[in-house]
Each structure stands twice: as structure tokens, then as C-alpha cells.
C-alpha positions in Angstrom: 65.6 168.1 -6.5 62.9 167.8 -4.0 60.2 165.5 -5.4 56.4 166.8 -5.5 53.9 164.8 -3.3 50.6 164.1 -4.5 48.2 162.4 -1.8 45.3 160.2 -3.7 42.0 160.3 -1.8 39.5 157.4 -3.1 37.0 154.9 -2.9 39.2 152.4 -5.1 36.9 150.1 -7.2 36.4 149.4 -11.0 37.2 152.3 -12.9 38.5 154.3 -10.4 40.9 151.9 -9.3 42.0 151.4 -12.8 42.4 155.4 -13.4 44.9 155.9 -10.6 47.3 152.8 -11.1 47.5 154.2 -14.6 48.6 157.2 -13.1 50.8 155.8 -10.6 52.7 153.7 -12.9 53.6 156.1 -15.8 54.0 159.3 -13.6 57.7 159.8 -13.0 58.4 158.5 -9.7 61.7 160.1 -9.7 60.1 164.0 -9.6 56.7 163.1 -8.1 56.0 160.9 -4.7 52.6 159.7 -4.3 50.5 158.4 -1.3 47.2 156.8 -1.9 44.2 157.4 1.4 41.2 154.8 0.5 38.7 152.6 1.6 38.6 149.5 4.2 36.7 147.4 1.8 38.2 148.6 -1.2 41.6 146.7 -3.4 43.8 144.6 -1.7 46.1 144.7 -4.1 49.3 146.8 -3.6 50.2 150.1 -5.1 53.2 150.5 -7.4 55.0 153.4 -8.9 57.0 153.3 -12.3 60.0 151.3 -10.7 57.8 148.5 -9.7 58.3 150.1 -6.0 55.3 150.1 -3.8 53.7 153.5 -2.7 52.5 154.2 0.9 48.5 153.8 1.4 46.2 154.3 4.2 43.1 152.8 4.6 39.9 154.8 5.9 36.3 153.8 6.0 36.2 155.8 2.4 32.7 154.0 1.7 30.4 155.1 -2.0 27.2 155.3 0.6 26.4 158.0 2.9 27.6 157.4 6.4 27.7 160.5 8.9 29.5 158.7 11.1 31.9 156.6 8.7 32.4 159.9 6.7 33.5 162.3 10.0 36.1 159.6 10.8 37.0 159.5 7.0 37.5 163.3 7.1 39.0 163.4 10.7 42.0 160.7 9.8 42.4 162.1 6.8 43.4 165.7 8.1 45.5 163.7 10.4 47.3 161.7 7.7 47.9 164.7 5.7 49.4 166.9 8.4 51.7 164.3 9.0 52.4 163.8 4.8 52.4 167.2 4.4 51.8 166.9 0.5 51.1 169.5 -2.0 48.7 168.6 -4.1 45.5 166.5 -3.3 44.1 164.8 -6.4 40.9 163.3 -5.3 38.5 160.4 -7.1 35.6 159.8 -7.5 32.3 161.8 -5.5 33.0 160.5 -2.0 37.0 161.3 -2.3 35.7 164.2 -3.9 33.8 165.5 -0.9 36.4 164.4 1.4 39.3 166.1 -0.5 37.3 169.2 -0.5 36.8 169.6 3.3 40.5 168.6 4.1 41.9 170.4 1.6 39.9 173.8 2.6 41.3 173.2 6.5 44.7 172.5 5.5 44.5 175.3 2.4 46.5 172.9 0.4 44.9 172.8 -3.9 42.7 169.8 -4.3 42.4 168.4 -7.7 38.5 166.5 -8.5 38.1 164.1 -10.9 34.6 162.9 -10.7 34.9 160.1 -13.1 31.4 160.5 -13.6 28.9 162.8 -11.5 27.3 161.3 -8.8 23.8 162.3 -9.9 24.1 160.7 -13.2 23.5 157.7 -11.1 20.2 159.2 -9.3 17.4 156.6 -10.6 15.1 159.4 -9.1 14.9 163.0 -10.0 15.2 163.5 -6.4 18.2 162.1 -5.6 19.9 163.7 -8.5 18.6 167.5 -7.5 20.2 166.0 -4.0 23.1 164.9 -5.3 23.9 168.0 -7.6 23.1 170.3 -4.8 25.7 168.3 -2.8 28.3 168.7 -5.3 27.3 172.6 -6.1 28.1 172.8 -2.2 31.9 172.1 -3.0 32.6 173.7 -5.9 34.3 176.9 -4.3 36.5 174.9 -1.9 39.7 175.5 -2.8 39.7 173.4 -5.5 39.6 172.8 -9.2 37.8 170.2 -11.5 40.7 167.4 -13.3 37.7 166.4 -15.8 38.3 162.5 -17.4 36.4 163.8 -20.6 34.9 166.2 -22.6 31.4 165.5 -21.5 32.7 165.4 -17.7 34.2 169.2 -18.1 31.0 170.2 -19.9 28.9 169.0 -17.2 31.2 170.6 -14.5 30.6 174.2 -16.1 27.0 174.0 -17.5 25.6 172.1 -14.2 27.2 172.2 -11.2 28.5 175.6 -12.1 32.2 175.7 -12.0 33.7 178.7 -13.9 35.3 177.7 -17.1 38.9 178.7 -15.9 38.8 176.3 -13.0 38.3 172.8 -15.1 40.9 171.1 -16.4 41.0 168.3 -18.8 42.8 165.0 -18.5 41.2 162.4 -20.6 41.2 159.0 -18.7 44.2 157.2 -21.1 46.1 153.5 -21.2 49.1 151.8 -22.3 49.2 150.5 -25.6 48.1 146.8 -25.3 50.3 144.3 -26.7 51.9 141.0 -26.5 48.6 139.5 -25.4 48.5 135.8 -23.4 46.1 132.7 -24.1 43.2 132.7 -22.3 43.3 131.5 -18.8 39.8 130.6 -18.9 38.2 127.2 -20.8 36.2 129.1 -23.9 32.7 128.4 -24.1 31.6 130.7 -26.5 31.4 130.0 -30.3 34.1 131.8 -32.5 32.3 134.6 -33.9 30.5 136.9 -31.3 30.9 140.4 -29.9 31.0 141.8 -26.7 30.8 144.3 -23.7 32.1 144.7 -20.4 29.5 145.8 -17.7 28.6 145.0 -14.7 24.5 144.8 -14.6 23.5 148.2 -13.0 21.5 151.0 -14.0 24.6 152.9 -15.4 25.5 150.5 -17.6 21.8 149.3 -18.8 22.3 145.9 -19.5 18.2 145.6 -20.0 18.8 147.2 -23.0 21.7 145.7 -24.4 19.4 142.2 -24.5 16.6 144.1 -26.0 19.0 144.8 -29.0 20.4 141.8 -29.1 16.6 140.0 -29.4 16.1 142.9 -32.2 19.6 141.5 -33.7 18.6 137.8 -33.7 15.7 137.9 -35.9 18.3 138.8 -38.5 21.2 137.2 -37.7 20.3 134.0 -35.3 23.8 132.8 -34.5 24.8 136.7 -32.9 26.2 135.8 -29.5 27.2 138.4 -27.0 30.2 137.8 -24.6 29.3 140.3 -21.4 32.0 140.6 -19.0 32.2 142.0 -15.4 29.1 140.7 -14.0 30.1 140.0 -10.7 31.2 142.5 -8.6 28.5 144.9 -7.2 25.8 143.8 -10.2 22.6 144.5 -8.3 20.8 144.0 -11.6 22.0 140.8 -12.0 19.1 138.8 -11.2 16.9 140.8 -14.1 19.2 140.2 -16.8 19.3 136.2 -15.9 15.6 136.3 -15.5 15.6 138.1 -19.3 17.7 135.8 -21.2 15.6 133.3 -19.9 12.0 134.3 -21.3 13.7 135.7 -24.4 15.2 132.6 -24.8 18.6 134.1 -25.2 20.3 131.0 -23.7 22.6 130.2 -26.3 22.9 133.8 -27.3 24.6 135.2 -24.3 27.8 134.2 -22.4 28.2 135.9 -19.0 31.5 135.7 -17.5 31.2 137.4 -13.4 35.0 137.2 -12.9 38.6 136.8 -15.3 41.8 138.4 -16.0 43.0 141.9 -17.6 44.3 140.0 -20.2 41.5 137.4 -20.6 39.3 140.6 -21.1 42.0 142.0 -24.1 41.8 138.4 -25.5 38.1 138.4 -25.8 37.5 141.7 -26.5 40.5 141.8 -29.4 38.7 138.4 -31.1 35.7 140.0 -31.2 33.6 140.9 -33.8 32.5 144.6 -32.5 32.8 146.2 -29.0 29.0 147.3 -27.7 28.4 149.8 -25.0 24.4 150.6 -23.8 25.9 152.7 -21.0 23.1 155.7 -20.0 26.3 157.8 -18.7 30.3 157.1 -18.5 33.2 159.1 -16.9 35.3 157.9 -19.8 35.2 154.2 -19.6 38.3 152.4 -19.9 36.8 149.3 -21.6 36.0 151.5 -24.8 39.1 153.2 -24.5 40.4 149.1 -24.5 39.1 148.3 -27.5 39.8 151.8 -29.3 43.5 150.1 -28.6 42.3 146.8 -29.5 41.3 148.2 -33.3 37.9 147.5 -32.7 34.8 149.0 -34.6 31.9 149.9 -31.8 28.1 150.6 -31.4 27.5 152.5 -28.2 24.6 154.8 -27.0 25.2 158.6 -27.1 26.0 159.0 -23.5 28.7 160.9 -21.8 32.0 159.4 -22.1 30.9 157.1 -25.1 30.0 160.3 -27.4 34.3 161.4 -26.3 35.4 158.3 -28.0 33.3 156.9 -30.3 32.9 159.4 -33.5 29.6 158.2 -35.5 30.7 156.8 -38.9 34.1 157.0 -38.3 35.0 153.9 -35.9 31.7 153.2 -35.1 27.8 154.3 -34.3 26.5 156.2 -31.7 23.0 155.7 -31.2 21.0 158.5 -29.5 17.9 158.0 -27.5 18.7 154.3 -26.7 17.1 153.3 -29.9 17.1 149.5 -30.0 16.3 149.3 -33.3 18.9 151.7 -34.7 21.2 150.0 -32.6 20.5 146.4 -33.9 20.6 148.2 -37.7 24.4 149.4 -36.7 25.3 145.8 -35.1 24.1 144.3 -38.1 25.6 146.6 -40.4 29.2 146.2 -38.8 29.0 142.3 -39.3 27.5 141.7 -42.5 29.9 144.7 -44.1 33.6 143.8 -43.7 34.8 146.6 -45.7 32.8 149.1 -43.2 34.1 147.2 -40.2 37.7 147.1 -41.2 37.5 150.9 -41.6 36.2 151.9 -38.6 38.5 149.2 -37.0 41.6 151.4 -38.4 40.1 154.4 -37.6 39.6 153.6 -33.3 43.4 152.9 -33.6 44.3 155.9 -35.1 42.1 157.8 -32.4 43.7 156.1 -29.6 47.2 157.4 -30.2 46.2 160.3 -31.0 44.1 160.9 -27.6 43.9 158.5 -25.0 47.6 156.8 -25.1 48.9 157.6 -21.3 53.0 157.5 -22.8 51.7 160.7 -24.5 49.3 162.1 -22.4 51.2 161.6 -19.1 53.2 164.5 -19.5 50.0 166.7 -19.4 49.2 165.6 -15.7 52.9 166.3 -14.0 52.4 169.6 -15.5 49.2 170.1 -14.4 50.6 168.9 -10.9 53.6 171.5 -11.4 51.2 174.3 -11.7 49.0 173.4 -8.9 51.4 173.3 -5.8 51.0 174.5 -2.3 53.3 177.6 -1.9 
């Protein structure tokens, strides 16, 4: 049997990254080849398939700014690549592979697959650079191509806002591995024993300002609270700010912030943890949470896209809406003091993780999806 060939156009960092080496390991390698096109400056870390064999990649200057000139050779190689691969299916990642997807794929009339993993203009710190950005991504949306939406909230977004009729998005929530048989740390522990935590690098998606705000909120009830924030030092432009923060909030002996450790230094920390916290102002659907859904832990998180698909409010956690620092502190507070209520909603993030977001389950959904999508 002839296998299908999917070609994998991305800018591969962070979540991304994470999303398609998911994919790439569980799909089966014996009916599906893949190749991977992405950045320069992106991973250097090999691609694998099921077997443990490695997958062919190319690197392009695939870059998250805008480049005209770094983007036409992007586009140009790529076309070239893919006439030489001749695969399929495109699945493309992410806005930039996005874009470039769409363009090749139109020329070379071969179905492209999108999954945004977050819109572009969620990002737009200005309300003009997110009409810009929307009206980019309305420019693309009858290209030949489809939306593969990571969440709930992503496929909404596709139909209501950039305008994609409802039979052309899909849905494949982002999903993981159980997690088991977790190592020691690899890193000395300087934290105390009882804390909780959040991965996030300091940007304006992920709103670490207000994450501090809440935690000053939750130290004039509970003084000890300590917060364990991992992820801090790749691309944190915010940075700076948050240091400067926990310094005249006096927060020095509150907050732990760890810029670089391992996958499973990150389970370890986040599976002794007392709660999972999330201030995010938008998500594609972030594997962290999904992490600790796996991890049985209970979580506070702002009712944001992606946190709203896997936190249910008063069922494994609280979702707080209008990044309410005081409601937010109350629900922190809530989850430590009340072991019964924690325990509960610790059970109950479990119980949603197997039943949506565990990739042995959910795998099977994207090689049909592939299936049905082929070049004829």
C-alpha cells in the first residue's frame, strides 16, 4: 500500500513545535510519510516518526516577522521542495506557515490543512495591527484550503471572524501522551515544598503582569504562597517588567523563576504542585494546561480562548472572566485552604483528559482527516 505524504510547513517554536512532534510520533508511520519545511533559526533538534526513525526536513527562512524578502524565498523554495516531494496533503502551522501553505498550495492545487494555533491578531497589542492582521488572514481563507482548528474557541473564531464557512473547519483538539513514570528533578530545588505554578514565558499573550498582581492579592491571606513560573527564557520580551515587579512588590521570596529545564523537570514541578495557574489573555490550546489536566491537577485560569476548552468552572477548576485579580486570588485561595474541593476538581481534570485531549485516542481522528483530504 502506497503510504500518504503529508508535508509540514512551520515556524517550529514552543507550542508549535510541541504540536507536530506529537503528531509525528503517534501517527502511523507505516500508512503516512511525513516531511517537515521550517525555519533557519528554529529547533535543532531532529524529527522522529513512531519507529524512532527520523523524518526528512528542510530548512527555509520561515521567520514569525514580516519579511518581503525572507518570505518570497520562503514561498519560492518551498514550491520547489514540494514539486520535488510531490505530497498530498499540506498541513500547515501556525500564521506564517499558514500564509505560506496557502500560496503554495493554491499554485500546486494540492489541499492545505491550517492550524493557526492561535490567530495572529490575538497577539495585536494595537487595534490596528489586529484589523491588519485579520484582514491578512481573511485574504487566505478561499485558497484552497481548510481550517484544522486546535480548539473549540480556535474553530469558533475561524467562522465568526475571519469568515470561513462552517463546513470548511475542522476540529482536532491539540492532545498528549499520558504522562507517566516521571524522573527526579535534574535541577537543584529552590523552592519551598508547598507552592503552585505556571508555565509562561513573559509576553503580552501570556500576561504575566497579572499573574503577580494576584499573587500580591493572594499574599495578604496566605503569606507563605509561592509561585514556581517556568519558561521564562526564550523570546520573554517582558521579562525585564516582571523582575522589576517582584522587586517593588517585594515578591522576592514569593516567586521562583526558572528561564530554562527539562520536559520532565516541568511534569515534576507541575505534578507537586499545589494548583496549575494560567493568566493567559488568549491560547491556541496550550499544552501546559493540557499537562496538568494529565497531571490531576485542579486550575485557576482566565476565561480566554483555549483555557475556557479545558478548564470547566467548578468542575476542575475556575475560570475567571474579565482578568479579575481579586476573583482570581478568592479561587487560588479557595483551592488551598479546601482539600476536599481541590481533590475533586483534581479527579475531575483527569477524567477530562482521557476523555478529550489523550493523542492514543485522538490520533485516529487526524489520519482520517488526512484520508479524506488527499490530492486526486
Amino acid at each position: 500500500m502506497n503510504k500518504i505524504k503529508i508535508a509540514h510547513i512551520l515556524n517550529s517554536v514552543g507550542g508549535v513545535d510541541v504540536s507536530l512532534r506529537l503528531i509525528l510520533t503517534n501517527i502511523d508511520s507505516s500508512k503516512f510519510e511525513n516531511i517537515v519545511i521550517h525555519s533557519n533559526d528554529d529547533t535543532k533538534v531532529p524529527y522522529l516518526d513512531n519507529a524512532e526513525n527520523p523524518i526528512k526536513d528542510y530548512k527555509l527562512p520561515i521567520n514569525r516577522e514580516i519579511s518581503v524578502f525572507k518570505d518570497f524565498a520562503a514561498i519560492f523554495n518551498t514550491l520547489k521542495i514540494l514539486r520535488k516531494e510531490k505530497p498530498q496533503v499540506i498541513h500547515a502551522h501556525s500564521a506564517k506557515g499558514g500564509i505560506i501553505g496557502k500560496i503554495v498550495g493554491f499554485i500546486l492545487k494540492i489541499p492545505v490543512l491550517h492550524t493557526p494555533q492561535a490567530y495572529s491578531y490575538l497577539s495585536a497589542e494595537t487595534s490596528f495591527k489586529q484589523r491588519l492582521y485579520l484582514f491578512v488572514e481573511r485574504c487566505f481563507r478561499g485558497f484552497n484550503n481548510k481550517i484544522l482548528a486546535s480548539s473549540v474557541s480556535e474553530k469558533n473564531r475561524a467562522i465568526e471572524e475571519v469568515g470561513y464557512k462552517k463546513e470548511n473547519v475542522l476540529l482536532f483538539n491539540n492532545s498528549i501522551n499520558p504522562i507517566s513514570d516521571i524522573e527526579d528533578l535534574s535541577i537543584k530545588k529552590t523552592w519551598p515544598d508547598y507552592y503552585i505554578c505556571s508555565v509562561g514565558r513573559p509576553s503580552y499573550q501570556k500576561n504575566i503582569e497579572l499573574m503577580l498582581d494576584v499573587l500580591v492579592e493572594v499574599k495578604k491571606t496566605l503569606p507563605q504562597v509561592h509561585l514556581v513560573l517556568m519558561g521564562v527564557g526564550y523570546h520573554s520580551p517582558s521579562l525585564n517588567t516582571v523582575k522589576e515587579i517582584i522587586k517593588q512588590q517585594n515578591l522576592d521570596t514569593n516567586v521562583t523563576l526558572l528561564e530554562w529545564t527539562s520536559r520532565n523537570d516541568i511534569f515534576n514541578i507541575v505534578k507537586s504542585s499545589q494548583l496549575y495557574i494560567s493568566t493567559a489573555r488568549y491560547e491556541g490550546l496550550p499544552y501546559s494546561v493540557i499537562e496538568s489536566l494529565a497531571l490531576k491537577k485542579a486550575i485557576v485560569a482566565t476565561d480566554a480562548d483555549g483555557n475556557r476548552d479545558l478548564v470547566e468552572n467548578n468542575y476542575n477548576g475556575y475560570l475567571i472572566q474579565n482578568e479579575d485579580k481579586f476573583k482570581f486570588s478568592e479561587g487560588i485561595i479557595k483551592l488551598i485552604n479546601t482539600n476536599e474541593i481541590n481533590v475533586k476538581f483534581s479527579q475531575n481534570s483527569l477524567k477530562l483528559f482521557n476523555s478529550k485531549f489523550n493523542i492514543n485516542k485522538n490520533i485516529f481522528k487526524l489520519e482520517k482527516i488526512y484520508s479524506e483530504h488527499l490530492k486526486k
